[in-house]
C-alpha positions, 0 to 999 in steps of 0.5 A: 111443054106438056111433055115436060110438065107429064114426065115431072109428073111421072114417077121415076122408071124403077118405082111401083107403077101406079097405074096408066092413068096418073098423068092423065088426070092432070092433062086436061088441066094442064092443056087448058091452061097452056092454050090460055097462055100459061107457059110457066112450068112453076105455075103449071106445077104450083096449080097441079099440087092445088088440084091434086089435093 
């Protein structure tokens, strides 16, 4: 699952690489909200975009 949400988050393979950190930043949001029983990949990417503002 959390590969799923970090490779959606990844930038595609031939673009300018922004750097190891970028998933990262959102992993810890996104292994919280798993473990408390969020599997929806909608709502994890929903939450993602608010976070990410």
């Amino acid at each position: 699952m959390i590969e799923h949400v970090t490779r959606a988050l990844s930038p595609p393979r031939n673009a300018q690489d922004r750097g190891p950190g970028v998933p990262g930043l959102f992993l810890e949001h996104v292994q919280h909200r798993f473990q408390a029983g969020c599997t929806s990949l909608m709502q994890l990417y929903r939450e993602l975009l608010i976070v990410s503002e």
